[in-house]
C-alpha positions as CSV (number, residue, x, y, z in Angstrom):
1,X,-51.6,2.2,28.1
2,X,-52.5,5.6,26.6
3,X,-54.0,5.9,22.9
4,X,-51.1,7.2,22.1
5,X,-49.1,4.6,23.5
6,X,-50.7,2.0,21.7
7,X,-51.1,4.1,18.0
8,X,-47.2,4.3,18.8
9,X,-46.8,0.1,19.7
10,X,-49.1,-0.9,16.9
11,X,-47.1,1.4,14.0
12,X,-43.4,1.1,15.0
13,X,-43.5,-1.9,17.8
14,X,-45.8,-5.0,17.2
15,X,-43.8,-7.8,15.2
16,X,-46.9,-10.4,16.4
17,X,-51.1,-10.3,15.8
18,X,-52.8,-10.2,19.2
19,X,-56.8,-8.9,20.5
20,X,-57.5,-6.4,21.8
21,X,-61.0,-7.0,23.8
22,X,-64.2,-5.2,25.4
23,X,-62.6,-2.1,24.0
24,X,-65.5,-1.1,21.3
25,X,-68.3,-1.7,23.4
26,X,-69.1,1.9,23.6
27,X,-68.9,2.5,19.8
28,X,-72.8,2.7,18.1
29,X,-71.4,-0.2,15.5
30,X,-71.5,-2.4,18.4
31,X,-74.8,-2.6,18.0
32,X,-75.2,-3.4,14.6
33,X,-76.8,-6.9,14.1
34,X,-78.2,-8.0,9.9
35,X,-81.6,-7.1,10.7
36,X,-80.9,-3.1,12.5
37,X,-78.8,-2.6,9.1
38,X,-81.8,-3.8,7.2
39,X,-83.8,-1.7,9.1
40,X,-81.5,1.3,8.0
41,X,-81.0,0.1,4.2
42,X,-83.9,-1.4,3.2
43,X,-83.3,-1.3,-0.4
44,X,-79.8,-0.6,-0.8
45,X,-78.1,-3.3,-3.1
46,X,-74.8,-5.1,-2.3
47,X,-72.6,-7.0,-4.5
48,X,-72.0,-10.9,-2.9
49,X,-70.0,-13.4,-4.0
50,X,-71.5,-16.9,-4.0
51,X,-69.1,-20.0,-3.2
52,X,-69.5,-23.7,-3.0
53,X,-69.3,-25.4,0.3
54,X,-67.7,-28.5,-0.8
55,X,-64.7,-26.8,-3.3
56,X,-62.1,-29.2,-3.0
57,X,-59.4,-26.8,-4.5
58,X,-58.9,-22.5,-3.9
59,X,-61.9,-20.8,-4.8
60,X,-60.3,-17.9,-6.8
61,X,-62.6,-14.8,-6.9
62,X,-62.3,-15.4,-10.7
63,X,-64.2,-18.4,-10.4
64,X,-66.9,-17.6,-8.0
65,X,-70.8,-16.4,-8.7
66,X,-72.3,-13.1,-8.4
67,X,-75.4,-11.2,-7.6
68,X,-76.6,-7.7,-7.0
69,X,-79.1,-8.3,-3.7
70,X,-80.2,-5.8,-0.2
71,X,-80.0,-7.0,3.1
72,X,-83.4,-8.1,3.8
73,X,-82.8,-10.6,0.7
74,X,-79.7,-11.8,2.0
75,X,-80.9,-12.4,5.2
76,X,-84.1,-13.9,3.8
77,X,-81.8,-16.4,1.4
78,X,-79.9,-17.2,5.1
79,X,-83.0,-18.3,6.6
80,X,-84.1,-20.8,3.7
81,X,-87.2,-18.6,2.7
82,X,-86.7,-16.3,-0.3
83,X,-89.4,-14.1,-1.7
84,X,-90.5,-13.8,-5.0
85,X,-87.6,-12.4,-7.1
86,X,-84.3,-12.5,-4.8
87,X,-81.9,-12.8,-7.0
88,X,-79.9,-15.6,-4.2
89,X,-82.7,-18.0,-4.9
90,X,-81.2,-20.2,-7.4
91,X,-78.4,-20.9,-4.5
92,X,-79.1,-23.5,-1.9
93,X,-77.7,-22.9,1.7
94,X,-76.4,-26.3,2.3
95,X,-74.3,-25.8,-0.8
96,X,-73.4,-21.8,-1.0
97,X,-71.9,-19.5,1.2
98,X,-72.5,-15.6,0.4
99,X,-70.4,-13.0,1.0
100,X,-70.1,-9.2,0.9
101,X,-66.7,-8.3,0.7
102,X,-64.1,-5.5,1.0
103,X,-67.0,-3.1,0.6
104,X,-65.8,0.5,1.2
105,X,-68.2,1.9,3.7
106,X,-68.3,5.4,2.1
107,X,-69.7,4.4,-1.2
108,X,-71.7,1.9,0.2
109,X,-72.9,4.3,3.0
110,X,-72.5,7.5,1.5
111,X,-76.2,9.0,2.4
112,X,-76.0,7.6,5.6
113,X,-73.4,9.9,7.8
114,X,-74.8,8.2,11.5
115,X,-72.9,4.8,10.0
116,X,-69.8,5.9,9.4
117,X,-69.6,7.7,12.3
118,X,-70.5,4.6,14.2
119,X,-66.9,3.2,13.5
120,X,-64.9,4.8,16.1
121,X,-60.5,4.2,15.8
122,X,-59.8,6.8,18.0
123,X,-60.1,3.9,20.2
124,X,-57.3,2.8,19.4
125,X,-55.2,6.0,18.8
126,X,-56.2,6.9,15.5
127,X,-58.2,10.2,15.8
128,X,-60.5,11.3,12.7
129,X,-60.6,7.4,11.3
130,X,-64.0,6.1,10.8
131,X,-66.5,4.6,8.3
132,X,-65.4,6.1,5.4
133,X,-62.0,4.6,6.1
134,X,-63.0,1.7,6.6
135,X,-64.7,-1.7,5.3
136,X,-67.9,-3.3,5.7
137,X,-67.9,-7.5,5.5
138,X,-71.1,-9.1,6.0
139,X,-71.6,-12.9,5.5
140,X,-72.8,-16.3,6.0
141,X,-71.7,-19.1,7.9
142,X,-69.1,-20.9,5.7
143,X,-67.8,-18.1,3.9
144,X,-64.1,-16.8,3.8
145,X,-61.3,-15.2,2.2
146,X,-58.4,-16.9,0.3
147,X,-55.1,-17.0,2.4
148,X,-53.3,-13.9,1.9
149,X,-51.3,-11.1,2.9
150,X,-52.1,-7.3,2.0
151,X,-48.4,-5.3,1.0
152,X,-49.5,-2.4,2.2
153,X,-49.7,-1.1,5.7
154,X,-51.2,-3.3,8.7
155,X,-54.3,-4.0,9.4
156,X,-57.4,-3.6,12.7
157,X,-60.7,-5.6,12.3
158,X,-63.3,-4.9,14.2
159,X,-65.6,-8.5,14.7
160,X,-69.4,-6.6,15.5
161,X,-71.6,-9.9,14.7
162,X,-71.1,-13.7,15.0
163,X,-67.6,-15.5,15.0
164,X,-64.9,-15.4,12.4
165,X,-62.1,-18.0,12.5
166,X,-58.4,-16.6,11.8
167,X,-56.0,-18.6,10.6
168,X,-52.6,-15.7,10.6
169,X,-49.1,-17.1,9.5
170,X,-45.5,-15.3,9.8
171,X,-44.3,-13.7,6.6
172,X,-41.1,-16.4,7.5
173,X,-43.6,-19.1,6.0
174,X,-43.9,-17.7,2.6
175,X,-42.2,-20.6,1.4
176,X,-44.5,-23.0,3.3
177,X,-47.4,-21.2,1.6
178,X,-46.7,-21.3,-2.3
179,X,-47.0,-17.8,-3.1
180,X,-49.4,-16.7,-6.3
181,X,-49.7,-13.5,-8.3
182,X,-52.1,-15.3,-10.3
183,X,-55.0,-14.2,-10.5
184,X,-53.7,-10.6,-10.1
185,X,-54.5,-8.2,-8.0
186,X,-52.5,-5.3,-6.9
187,X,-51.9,-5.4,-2.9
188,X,-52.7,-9.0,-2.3
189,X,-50.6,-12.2,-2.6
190,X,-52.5,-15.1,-2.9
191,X,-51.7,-18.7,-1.3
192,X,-52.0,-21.7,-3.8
193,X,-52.8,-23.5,-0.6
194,X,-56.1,-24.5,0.4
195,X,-56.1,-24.0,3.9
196,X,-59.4,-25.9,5.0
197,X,-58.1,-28.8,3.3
198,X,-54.0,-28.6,2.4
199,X,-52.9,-31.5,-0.3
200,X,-49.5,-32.5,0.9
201,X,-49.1,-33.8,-2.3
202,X,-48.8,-30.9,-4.0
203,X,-48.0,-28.5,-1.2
204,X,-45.4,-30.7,0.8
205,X,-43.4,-27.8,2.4
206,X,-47.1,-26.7,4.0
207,X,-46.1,-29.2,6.6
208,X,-43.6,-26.2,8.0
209,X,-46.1,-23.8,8.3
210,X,-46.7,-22.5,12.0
211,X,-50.6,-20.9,12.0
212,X,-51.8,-18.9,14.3
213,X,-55.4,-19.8,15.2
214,X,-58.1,-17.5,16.8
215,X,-61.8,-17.4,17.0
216,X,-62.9,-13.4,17.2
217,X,-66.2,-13.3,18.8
218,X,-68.4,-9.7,19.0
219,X,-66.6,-7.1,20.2
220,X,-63.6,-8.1,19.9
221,X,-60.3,-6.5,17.5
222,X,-58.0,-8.2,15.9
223,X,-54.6,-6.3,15.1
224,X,-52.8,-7.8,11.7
225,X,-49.4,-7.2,11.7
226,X,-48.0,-6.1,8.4
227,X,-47.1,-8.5,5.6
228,X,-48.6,-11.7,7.5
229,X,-50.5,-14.2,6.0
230,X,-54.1,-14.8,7.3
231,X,-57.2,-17.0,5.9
232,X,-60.3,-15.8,7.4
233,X,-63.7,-17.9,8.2
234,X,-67.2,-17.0,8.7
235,X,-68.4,-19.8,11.5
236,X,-71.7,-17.8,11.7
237,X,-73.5,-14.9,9.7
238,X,-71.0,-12.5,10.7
239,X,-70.5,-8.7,10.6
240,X,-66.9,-7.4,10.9
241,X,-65.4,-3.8,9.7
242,X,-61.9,-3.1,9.1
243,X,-59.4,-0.1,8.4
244,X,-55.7,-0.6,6.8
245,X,-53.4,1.7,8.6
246,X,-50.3,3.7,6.6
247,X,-47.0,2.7,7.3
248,X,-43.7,4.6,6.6
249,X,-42.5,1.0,4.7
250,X,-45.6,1.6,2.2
251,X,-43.6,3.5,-0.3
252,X,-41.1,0.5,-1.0
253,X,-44.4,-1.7,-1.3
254,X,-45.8,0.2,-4.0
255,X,-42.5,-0.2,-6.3
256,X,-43.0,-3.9,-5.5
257,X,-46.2,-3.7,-6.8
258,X,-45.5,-1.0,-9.9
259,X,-43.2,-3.6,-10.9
260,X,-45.6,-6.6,-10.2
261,X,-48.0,-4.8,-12.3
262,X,-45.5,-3.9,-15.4
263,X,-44.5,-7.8,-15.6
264,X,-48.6,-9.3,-15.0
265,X,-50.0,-6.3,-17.3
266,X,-47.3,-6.4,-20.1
267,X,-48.0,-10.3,-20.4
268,X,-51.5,-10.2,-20.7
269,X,-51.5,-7.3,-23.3
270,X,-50.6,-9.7,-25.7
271,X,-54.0,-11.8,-24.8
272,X,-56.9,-10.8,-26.6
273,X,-59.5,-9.4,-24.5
274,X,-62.2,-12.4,-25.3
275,X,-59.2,-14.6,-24.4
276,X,-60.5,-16.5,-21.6
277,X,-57.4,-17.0,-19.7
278,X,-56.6,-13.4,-19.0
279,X,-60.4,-13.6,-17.0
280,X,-59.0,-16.2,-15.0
281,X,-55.6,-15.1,-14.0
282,X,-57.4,-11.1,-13.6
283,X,-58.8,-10.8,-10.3
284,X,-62.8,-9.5,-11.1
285,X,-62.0,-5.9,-8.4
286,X,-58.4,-5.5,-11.0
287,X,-58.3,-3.5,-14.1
288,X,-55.4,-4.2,-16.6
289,X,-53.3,-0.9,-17.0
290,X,-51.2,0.1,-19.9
291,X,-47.6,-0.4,-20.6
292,X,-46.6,3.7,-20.5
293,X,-49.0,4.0,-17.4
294,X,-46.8,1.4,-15.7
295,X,-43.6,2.5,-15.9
296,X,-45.3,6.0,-15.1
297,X,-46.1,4.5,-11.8
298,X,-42.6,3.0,-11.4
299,X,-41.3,6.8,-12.0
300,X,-43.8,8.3,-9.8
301,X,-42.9,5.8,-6.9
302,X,-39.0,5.9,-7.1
303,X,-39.6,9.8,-6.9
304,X,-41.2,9.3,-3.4
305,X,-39.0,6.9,-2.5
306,X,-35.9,9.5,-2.9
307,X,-38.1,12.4,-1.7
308,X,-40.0,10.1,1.0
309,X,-43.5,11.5,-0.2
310,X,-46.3,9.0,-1.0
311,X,-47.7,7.8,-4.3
312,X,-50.5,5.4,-5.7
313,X,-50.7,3.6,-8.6
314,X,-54.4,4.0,-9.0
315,X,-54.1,7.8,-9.1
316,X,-54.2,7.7,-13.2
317,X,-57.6,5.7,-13.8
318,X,-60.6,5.2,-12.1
319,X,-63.0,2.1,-13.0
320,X,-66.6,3.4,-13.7
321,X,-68.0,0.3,-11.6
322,X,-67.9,0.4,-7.8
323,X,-64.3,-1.6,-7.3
324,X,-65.1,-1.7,-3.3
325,X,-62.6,-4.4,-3.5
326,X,-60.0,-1.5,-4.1
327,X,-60.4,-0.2,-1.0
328,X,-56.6,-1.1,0.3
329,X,-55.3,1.0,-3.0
330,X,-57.6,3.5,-2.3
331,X,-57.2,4.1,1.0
332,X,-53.3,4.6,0.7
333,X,-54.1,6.8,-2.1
334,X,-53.2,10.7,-1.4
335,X,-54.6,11.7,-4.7
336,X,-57.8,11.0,-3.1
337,X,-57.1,13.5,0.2
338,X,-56.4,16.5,-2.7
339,X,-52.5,15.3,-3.0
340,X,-50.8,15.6,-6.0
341,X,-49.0,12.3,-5.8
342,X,-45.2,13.6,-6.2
343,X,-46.2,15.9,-3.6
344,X,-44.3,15.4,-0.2
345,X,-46.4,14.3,2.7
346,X,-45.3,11.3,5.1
347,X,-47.9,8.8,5.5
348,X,-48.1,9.2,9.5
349,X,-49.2,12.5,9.4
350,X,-52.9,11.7,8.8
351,X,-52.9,10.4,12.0
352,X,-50.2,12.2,14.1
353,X,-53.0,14.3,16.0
354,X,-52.4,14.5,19.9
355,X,-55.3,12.3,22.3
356,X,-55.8,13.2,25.9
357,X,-53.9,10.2,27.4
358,X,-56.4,9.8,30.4
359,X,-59.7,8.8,27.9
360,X,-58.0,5.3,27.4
361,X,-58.3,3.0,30.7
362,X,-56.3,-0.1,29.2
363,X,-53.1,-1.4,30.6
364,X,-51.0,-3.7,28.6
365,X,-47.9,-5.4,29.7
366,X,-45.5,-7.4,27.1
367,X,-44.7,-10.8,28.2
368,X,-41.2,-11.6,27.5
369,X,-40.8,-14.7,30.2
370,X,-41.4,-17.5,27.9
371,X,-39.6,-17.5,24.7
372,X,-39.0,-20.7,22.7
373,X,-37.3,-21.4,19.1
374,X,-39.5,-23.0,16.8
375,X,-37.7,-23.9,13.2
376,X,-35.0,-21.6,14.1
377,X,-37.5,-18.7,14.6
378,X,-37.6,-17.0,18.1
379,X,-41.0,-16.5,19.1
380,X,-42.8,-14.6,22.4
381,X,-45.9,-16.6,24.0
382,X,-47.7,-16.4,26.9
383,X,-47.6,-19.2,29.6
384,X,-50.8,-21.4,28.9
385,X,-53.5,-21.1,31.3
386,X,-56.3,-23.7,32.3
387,X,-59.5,-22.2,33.0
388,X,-61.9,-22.2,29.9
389,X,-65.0,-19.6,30.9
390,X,-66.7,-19.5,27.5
391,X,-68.5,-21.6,25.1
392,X,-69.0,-20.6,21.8
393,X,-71.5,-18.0,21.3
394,X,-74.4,-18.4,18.1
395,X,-74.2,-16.2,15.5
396,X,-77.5,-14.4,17.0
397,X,-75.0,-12.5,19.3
398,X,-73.6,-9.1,19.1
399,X,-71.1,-7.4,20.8
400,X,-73.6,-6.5,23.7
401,X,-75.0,-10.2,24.4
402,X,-71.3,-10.8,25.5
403,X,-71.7,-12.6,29.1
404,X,-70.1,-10.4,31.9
405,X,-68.0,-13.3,33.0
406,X,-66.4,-13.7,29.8
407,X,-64.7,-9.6,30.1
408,X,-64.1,-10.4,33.7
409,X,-60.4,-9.4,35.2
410,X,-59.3,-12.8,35.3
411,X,-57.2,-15.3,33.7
412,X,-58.1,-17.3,31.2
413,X,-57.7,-20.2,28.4
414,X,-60.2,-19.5,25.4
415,X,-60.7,-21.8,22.0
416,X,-56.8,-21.1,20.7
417,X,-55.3,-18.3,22.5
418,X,-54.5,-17.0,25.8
419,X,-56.4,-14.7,27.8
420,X,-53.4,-12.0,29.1
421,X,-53.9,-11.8,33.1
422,X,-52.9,-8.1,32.9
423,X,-56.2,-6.5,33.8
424,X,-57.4,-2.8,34.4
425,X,-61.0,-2.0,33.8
426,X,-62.3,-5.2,32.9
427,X,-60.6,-5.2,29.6
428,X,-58.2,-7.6,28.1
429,X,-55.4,-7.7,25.9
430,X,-54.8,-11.1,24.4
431,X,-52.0,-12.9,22.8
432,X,-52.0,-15.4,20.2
433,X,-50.4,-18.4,20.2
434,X,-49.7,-21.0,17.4
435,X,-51.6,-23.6,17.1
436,X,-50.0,-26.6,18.8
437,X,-52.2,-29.2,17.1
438,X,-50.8,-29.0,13.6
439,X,-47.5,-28.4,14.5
440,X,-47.1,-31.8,16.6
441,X,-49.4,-34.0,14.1
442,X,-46.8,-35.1,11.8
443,X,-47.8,-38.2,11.9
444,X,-51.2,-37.0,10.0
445,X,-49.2,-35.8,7.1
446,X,-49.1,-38.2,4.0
447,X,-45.7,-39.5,2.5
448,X,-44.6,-37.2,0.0
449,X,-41.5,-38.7,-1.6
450,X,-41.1,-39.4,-5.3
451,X,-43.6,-37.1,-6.8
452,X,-44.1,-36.6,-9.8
453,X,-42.9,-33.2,-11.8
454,X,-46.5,-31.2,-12.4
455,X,-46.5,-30.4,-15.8
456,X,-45.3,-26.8,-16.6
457,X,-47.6,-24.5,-17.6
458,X,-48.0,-20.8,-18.9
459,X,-49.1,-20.0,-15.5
460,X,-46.2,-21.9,-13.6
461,X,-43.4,-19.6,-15.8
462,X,-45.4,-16.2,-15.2
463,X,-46.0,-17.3,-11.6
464,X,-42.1,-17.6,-10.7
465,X,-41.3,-14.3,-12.6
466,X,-44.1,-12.8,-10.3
467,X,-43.0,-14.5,-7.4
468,X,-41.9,-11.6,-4.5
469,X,-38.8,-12.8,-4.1
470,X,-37.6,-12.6,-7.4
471,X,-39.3,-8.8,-8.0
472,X,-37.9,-7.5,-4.6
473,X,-34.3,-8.6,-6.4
474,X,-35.5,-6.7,-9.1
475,X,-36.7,-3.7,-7.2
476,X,-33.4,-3.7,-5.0
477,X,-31.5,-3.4,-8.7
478,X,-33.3,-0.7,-9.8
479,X,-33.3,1.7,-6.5
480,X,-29.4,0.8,-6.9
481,X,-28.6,1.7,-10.0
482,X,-30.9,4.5,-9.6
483,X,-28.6,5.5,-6.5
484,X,-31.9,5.6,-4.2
485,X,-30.8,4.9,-0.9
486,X,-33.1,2.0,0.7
């Protein structure tokens, strides 16, 4: 398959998340391990957020700790042997994880041109993409992201160091997974679920869920359709990078979340800003937004929508502190390229450039053989293979330390997911499947009949008028009665 072929299957074709492996083993990234990054940023200080092991319930952004540290202290603090004033002293290893999240790699690496440039998407079709659209995730083993999915574009993640668990879900389980707009942040719907350990009690319909399990190890790239649901793991001190792709959809998105952001910002205006509960249902990376700057972002969106241009909320304020977690805003965000945001410019044409078909030796062949209906759902898999070639690898490995054996043209059964026996180069395209295991353990669930009614809460009302279902009836109102064709 051509780059082109595959910019063209992963923007308009793939309806399923699969890896795409031994395909980035050229790029200078590859390389990167904690200790060649310290080497290059000696004294460059990150922002991490500090977690507890043992949470029982979601740990919320808004209720996690904070510190300013470099590499060399983080990877000091990993090891159990701070130096005199590292600020992740005060945190024990056996009961913190530490994370440096959603960093965007050209603030955080804006001196340093040779690492942005050693992020390389024109693997993958996507000519001029690099660092600085991209971002940089380093953390230790336990660490993760609260289940999720992004409402803007799709998503390639690039694993460079140690193993990351995904756990990916079909936006057909939104019901299973108790969607939450609370705490707020625009571009990201939260589960209520705790996915490490789900309480059946008080998240019954999680039993319908169908996950999607896979274990990326270095080197390997992980393509996230749009709108699905994924909770993400550090198993080792891991290194990953990532890049959110435009999509022509994007535009009715953003109304979703103009509108999202009218209803969450108008209710906490009447909070005072001491009041403590408008810290816990804003995300830390979201800044609260006026009610005239709303519906200005409503107007500007519906505008684009008739005229098919893109927009961004975020074009009218800027946060003075480094928001890296912003980055999926920013990103989509034409304002940034020079754009006036009413301007007309369709968001595939940052990427449309033509690629010499013959620089991409990979060959990928869609399986449509075995199909079976699961909860009235058709879904494509793979037939399951038996040969397991790989243990897991410790998260001391990089891309390069992969064994040979493990890229070899063969067939293969691997952790979770299948191995594709479609071969050309030594390079693999793999498919995931769901995971079996939880589907088939019902009898693991507990009995959850005759519950009793949670007691209703400010956040349970402002939750359902937040929920997407109810704003995309909303939205679907408006764009009629505005006689915008959608």
């Amino acid at each position: 398959m051509s780059r082109e072929k595959l910019k063209e299957y992963i923007l308009n074709k793939a309806e399923y998340p699969f890896v795409l492996r031994g395909m980035i083993d050229t790029w200078p990234a590859a390389k990167w391990t904690p200790y060649t990054l310290s080497d290059q940023l000696p004294e460059q200080e990150i922002r991490f957020r500090l977690g507890k092991k043992s949470e029982e319930d979601v740990q919320w952004e808004t209720g996690c700790l904070y510190e300013n540290a470099t590499i060399p202290q983080f990877i000091e603090w990993s090891h159990g042997k701070c130096s005199h004033g590292n600020p992740l002293a005060p945190y024990s290893t056996v009961k913190y994880w530490c994370y440096a999240d959603y960093k965007y790699m050209v603030k955080l690496f804006a001196e340093k041109c040779d690492i942005l440039e050693a992020i390389q998407w024109e693997t993958f079709g996507f000519p001029g993409r690099q660092g600085d659209d991209s971002t940089f995730w380093l953390g230790s083993q336990g660490s993760y992201t609260v289940c999720h999915y992004d409402t803007y574009g799709c998503n390639l993640v690039a694993q460079l160091y140690g193993r990351k668990q995904w756990l990916l879900f079909s936006p057909a389980d939104m019901k299973a997974l108790y969607p939450t707009r609370i705490p707020y942040e625009e571009s990201s719907v939260f589960s209520e679920v705790n996915i490490d350990l789900p309480d059946l009690c008080r998240h019954p319909r999680y039993k319908e869920a169908v996950p999607y399990r896979v274990i990326l190890e270095p080197g390997d790239v992980l393509f996230v359709p749009r709108q699905w649901w994924h909770f993400v793991k550090s198993l080792d001190t891991t290194i990953s990078v990532n890049t959110w792709i435009e999509l022509d959809c994007d535009n009715e998105s953003r109304l979703h979340e103009a509108m999202t952001r009218l209803l969450a910002c108008t209710v906490m205006s009447e909070m005072s800003e001491s009041d403590s509960i408008q810290k816990i249902w804003l995300n830390p990376t979201e800044v609260a937004t006026s009610f005239s700057q709303n519906m200005t972002y409503i107007k500007q969106v519906l505008t684009c929508i008739n005229t098919d241009c893109t927009t961004s909320m975020t074009a009218s304020y800027q946060d003075p502190e480094d928001r890296s977690s912003d980055v999926k805003r920013q990103k989509l965000d034409t304002v940034r390229d020079g754009l006036s945001a009413a301007k007309s410019c369709k968001l595939t044409d940052r990427i449309a450039s033509p690629v010499d078909p013959t620089v991409l030796h990979h060959k990928y062949k869609q399986s449509l053989s075995n199909r079976i209906t699961l909860d009235g759902r058709k879904k494509e898999y793979c037939s399951t293979l038996d040969k397991s070639v790989v243990s897991p690898l410790p998260g001391s490995h990089s891309v390069s330390d992969r064994s040979p054996s493990f890229i070899a043209g063969e067939s293969s059964m691997c952790n979770d997911y299948t191995i594709v026996s479609d071969q050309f180069d030594k390079k693999h395209i793999i498919r995931i499947e769901p995971d079996v295991r939880q589907m088939t353990a019902d009898n693991t669930w507990p009995d959850v009949h005759n519950q009793k009614m949670e007691e209703i809460t400010d956040e349970n009302i402002i939750n359902s008028i937040l929920h997407p279902d109810v704003i995309n009836v909303i939205c679907n109102n408006l764009l009629t009665s505005c006689k915008i064709k959608h």
